[in-house]
C-alpha positions as CSV (number, residue, x, y, z in Angstrom):
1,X,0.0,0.0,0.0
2,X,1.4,3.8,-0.5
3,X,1.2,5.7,1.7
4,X,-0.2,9.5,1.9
5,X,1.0,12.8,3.0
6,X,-1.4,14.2,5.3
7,X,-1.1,18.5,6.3
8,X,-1.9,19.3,10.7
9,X,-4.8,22.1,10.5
10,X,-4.0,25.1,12.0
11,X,-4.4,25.6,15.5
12,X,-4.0,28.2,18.4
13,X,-1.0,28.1,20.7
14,X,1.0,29.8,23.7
15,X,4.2,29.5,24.7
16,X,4.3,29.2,28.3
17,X,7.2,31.9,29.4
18,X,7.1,31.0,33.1
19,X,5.1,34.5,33.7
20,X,2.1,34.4,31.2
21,X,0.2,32.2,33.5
22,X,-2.6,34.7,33.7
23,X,-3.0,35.5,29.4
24,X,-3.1,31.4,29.8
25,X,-6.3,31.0,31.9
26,X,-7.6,34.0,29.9
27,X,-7.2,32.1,26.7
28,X,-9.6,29.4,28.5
29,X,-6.7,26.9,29.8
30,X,-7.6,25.5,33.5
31,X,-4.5,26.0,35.5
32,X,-4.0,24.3,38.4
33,X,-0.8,25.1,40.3
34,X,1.7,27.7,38.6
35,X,5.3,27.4,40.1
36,X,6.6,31.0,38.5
37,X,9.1,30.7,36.0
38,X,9.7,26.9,36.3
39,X,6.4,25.2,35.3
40,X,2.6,25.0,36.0
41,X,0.3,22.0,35.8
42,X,-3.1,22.2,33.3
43,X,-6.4,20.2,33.2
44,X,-6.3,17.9,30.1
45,X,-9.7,16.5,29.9
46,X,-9.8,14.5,33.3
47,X,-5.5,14.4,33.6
48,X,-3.4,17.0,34.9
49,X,-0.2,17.8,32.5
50,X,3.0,19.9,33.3
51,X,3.9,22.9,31.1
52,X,7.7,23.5,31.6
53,X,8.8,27.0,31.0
54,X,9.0,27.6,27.3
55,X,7.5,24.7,26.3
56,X,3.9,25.4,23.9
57,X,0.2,24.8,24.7
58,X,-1.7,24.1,21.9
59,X,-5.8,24.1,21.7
60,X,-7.3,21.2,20.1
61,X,-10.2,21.1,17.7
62,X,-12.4,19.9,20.4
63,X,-11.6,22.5,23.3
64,X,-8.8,20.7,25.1
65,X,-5.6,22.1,26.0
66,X,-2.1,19.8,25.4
67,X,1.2,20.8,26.6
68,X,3.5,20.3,23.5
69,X,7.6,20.3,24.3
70,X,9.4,23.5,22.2
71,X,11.2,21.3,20.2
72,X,8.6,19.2,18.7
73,X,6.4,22.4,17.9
74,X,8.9,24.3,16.5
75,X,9.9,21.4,14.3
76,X,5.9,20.5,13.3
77,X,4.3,23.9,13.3
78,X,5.0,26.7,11.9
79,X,3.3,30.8,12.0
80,X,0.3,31.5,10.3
81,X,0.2,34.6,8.4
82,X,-3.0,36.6,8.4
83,X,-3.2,39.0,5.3
């Protein structure tokens, strides 16, 4: 069988800075303990995840949040530009 090439939609993302913990539960994200400039812990569905500083949260096509490490975002997304 061949096999396809398949493209990721685009979706919304932060990069947690270890200070932006409030423009993160603005965006919607439940946060549950923020250790400043280190890490903080999300809700992912009914599992909590840790956000190291500068790694990315990304939101999901059905509302969930998903801590993603910098290094794997950075090498499978890439900035949309609006015109």
């Amino acid at each position: 069988m061949k096999t396809k090439l398949f493209q990721q939609n685009p979706i919304e993302a932060m990069q947690f800075d270890g200070t932006n913990f409030k423009d993160i539960t603005k965006w919607g994200c439940k946060v549950i303990l923020y250790k400043p400039n280190d890490h903080l812990v999300i809700m992912h569905g009914e599992v909590d995840k840790v956000v190291k500083k500068g790694a990315y949260i990304i939101k999901s096509s059905n509302g969930w949040f998903h801590p993603v490490r910098k290094d794997v975002f950075e090498s499978n997304y890439k900035p949309v530009v609006l015109t």
